[in-house]
N, CA, C and O of each residue as an XYZ file, in Angstrom:
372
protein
N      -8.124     -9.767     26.226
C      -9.000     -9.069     25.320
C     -10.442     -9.109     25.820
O     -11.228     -8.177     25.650
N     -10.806    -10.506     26.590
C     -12.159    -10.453     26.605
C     -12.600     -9.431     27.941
O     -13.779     -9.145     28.151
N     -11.109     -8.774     29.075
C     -11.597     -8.191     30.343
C     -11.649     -7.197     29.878
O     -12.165     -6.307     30.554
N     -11.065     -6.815     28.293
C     -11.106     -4.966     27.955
C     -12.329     -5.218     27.251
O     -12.630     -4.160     26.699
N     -13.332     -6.259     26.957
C     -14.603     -5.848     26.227
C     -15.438     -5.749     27.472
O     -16.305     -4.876     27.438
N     -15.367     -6.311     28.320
C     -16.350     -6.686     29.714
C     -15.848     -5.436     30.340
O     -16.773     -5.329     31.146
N     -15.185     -4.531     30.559
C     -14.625     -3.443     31.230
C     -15.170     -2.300     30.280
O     -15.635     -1.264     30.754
N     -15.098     -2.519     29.002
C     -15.693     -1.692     27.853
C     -16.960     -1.435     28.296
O     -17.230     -0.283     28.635
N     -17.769     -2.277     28.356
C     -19.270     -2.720     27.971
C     -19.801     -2.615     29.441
O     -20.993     -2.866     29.620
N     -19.093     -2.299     30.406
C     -19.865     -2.206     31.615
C     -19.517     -0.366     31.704
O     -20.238      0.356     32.393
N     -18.679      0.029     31.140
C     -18.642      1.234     31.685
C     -19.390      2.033     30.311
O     -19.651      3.236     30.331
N     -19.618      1.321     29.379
C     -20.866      2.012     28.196
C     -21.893      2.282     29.250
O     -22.011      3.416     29.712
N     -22.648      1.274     29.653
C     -23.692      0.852     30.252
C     -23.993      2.078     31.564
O     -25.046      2.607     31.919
N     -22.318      2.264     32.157
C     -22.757      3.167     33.028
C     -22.664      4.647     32.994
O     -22.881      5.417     33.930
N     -22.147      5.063     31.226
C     -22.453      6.456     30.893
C     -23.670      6.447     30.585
O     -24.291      7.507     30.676
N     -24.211      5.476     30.222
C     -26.014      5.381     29.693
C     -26.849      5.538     30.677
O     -27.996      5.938     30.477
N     -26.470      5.298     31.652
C     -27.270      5.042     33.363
C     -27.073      6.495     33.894
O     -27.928      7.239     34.374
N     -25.562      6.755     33.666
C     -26.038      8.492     34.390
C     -25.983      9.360     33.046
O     -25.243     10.279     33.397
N     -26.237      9.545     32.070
C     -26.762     10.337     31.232
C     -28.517     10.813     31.314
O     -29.127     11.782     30.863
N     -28.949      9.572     32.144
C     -30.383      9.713     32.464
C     -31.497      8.625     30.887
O     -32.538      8.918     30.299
N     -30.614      7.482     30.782
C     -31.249      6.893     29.435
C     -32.176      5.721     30.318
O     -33.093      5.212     29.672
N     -32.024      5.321     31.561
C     -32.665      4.279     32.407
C     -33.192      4.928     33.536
O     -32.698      5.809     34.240
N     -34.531      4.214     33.612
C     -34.354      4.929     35.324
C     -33.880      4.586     36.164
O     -33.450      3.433     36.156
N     -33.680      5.611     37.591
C     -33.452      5.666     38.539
C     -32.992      4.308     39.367
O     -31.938      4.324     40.001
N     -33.643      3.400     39.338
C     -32.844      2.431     40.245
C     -32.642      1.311     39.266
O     -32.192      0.324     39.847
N     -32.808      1.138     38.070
C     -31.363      0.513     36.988
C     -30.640      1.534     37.151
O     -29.610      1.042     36.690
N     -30.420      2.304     37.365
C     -29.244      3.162     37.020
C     -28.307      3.018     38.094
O     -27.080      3.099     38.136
N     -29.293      2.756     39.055
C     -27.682      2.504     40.673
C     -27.531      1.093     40.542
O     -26.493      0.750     41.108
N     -28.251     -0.045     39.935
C     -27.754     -0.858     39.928
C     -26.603     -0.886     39.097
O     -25.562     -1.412     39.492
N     -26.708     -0.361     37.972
C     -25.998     -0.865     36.666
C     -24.781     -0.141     37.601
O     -23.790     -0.840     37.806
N     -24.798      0.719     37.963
C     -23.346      1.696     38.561
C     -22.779      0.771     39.660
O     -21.555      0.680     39.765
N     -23.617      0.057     40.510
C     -23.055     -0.796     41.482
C     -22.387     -2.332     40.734
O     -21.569     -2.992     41.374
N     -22.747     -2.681     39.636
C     -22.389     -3.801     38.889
C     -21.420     -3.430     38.252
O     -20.811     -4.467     37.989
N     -20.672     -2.253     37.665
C     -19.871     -1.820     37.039
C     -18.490     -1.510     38.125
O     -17.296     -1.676     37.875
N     -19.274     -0.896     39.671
C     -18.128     -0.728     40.455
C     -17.577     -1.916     40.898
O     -16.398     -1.923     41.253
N     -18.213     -2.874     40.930
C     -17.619     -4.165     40.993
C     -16.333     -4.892     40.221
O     -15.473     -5.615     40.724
N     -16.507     -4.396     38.603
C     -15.902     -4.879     37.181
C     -14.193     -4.348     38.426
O     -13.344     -5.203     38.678
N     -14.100     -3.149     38.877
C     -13.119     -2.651     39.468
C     -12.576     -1.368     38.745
O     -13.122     -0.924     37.735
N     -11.460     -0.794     39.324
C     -10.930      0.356     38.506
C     -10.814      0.817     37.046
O     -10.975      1.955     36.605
N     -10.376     -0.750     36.138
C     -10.701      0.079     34.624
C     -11.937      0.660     33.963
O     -12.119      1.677     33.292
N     -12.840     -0.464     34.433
C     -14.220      0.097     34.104
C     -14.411      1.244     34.529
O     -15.098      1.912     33.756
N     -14.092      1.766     35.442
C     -14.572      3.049     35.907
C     -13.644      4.520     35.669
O     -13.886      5.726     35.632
N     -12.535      3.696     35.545
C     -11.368      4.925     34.426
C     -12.082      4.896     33.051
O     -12.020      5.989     32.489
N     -12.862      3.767     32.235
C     -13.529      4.113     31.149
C     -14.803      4.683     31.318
O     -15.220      5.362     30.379
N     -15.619      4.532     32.470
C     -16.650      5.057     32.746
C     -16.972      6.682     32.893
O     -17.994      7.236     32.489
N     -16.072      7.183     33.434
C     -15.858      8.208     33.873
C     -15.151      9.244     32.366
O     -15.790     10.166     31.861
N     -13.950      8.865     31.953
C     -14.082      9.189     30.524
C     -14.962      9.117     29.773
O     -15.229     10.133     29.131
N     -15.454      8.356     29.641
C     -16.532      8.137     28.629
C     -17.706      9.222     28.791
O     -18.293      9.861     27.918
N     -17.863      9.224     30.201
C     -19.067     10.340     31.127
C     -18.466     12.065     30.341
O     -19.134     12.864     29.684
N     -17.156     12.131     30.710
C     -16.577     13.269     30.005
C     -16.707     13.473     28.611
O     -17.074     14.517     28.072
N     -16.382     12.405     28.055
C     -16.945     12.761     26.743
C     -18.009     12.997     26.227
O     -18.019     13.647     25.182
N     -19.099     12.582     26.753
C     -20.815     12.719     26.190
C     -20.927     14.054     26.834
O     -21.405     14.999     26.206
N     -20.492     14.182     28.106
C     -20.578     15.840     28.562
C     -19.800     16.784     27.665
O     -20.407     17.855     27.664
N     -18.720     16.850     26.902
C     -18.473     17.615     26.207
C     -18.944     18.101     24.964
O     -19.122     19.238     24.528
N     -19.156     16.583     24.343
C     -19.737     16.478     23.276
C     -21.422     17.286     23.119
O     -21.730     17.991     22.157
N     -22.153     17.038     24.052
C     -23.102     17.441     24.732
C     -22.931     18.999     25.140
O     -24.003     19.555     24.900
N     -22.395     19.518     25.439
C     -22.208     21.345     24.903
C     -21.739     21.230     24.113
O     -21.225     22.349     24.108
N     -21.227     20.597     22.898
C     -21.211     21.566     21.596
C     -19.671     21.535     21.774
O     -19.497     22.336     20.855
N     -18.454     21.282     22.179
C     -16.995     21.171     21.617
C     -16.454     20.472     20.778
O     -15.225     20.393     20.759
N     -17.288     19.749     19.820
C     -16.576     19.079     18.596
C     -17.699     19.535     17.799
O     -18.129     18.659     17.048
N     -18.261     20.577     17.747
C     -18.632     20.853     16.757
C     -17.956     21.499     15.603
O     -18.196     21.363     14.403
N     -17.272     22.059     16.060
C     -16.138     22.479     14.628
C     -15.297     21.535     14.200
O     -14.493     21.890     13.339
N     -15.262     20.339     14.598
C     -15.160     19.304     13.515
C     -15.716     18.688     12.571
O     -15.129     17.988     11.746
N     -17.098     18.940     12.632
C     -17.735     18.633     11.288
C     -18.061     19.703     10.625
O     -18.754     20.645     11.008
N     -17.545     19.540      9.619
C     -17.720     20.992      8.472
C     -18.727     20.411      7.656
O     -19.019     19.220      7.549
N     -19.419     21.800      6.868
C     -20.576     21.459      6.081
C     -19.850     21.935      5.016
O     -20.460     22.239      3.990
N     -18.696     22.051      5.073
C     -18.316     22.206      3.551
C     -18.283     21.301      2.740
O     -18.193     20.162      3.198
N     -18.350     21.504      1.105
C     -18.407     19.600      0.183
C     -16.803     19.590      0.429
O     -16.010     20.365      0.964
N     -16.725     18.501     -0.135
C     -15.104     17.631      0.360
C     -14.288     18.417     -1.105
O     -14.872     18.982     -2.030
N     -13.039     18.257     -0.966
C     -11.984     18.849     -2.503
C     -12.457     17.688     -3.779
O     -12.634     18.084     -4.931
N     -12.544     16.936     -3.578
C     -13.029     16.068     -5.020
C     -14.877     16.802     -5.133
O     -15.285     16.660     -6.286
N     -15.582     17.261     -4.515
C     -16.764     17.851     -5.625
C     -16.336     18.990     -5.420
O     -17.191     19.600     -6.061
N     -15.359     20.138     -4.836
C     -15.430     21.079     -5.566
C     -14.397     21.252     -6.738
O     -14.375     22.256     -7.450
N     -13.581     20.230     -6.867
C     -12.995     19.972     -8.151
C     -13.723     19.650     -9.857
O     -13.397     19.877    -11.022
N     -15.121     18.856     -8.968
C     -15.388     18.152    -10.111
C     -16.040     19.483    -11.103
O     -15.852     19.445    -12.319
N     -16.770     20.582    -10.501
C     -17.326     21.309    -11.373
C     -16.397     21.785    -12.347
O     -16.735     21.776    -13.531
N     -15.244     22.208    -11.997
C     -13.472     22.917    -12.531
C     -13.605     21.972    -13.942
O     -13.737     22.437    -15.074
N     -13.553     20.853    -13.667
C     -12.979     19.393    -14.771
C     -14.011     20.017    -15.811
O     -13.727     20.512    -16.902
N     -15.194     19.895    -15.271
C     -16.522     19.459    -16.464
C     -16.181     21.330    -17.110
O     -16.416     21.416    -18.315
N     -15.894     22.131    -16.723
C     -15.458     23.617    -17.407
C     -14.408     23.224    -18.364
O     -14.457     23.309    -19.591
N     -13.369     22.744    -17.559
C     -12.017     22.461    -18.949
C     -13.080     21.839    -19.893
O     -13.790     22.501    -20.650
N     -13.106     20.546    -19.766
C     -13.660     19.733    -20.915
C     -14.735     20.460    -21.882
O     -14.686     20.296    -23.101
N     -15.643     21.219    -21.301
C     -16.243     22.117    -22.098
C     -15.831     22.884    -22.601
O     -16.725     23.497    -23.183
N     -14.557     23.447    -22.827
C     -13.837     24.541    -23.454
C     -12.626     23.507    -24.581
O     -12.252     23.800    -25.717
N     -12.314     22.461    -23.872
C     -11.699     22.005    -25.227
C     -12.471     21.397    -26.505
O     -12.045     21.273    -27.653
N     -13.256     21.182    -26.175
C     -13.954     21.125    -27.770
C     -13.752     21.601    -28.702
O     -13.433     22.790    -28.690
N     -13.813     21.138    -29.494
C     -13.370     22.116    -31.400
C     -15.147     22.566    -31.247
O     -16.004     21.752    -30.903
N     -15.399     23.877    -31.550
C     -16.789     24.322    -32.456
C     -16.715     24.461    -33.355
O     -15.870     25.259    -33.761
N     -17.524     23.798    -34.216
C     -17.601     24.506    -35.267
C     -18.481     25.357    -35.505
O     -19.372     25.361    -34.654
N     -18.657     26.454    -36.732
C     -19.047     27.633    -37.068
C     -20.521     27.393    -38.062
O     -21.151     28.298    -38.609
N     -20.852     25.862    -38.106
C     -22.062     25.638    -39.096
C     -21.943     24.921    -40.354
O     -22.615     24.027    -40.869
N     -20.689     25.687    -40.780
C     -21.000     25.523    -42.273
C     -20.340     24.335    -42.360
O     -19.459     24.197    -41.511
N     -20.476     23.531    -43.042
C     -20.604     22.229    -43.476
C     -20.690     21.385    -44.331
O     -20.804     20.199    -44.019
């Protein structure tokens, strides 16, 4: 468990380094310290690189909807019934 957090956490480090979040020579270090970790790090590195690049044009954007969720557009429906079952009365009294 602890070589998939250290394999995790080095190949975070090196989508952060070439995304352009460090400069230039942290960034070849951190990439030379990560090529070290060996192959998983860099099968997560490299995914990980893919993902911020995708994410980064815009392909999961149609996963977040700005629509409200089914429980508030339910709730207005409820508060209508309940307002219609009421007894009115007519005044007189």
């Amino acid at each position: 468990m602890m070589k998939l957090l250290v394999h995790g956490l080095g190949a975070w480090f090196a989508v952060e380094a070439a995304s352009g979040r460090y400069p230039r020579p942290i960034a070849v270090g951190l990439t030379m310290l990560v090529t070290r970790l060996g192959a998983p790090a860099m099968a997560l590195a490299m995914a990980g690189y893919g993902f911020k690049r995708l994410q980064e044009a815009g392909a999961f954007e149609g996963l977040h909807s700005d629509r409200p969720s089914a429980t508030r557009r339910r709730a207005p429906a409820t508060a209508q019934r309940r307002g219609r079952s009421r007894v009115r009365t007519s005044g007189i009294g």
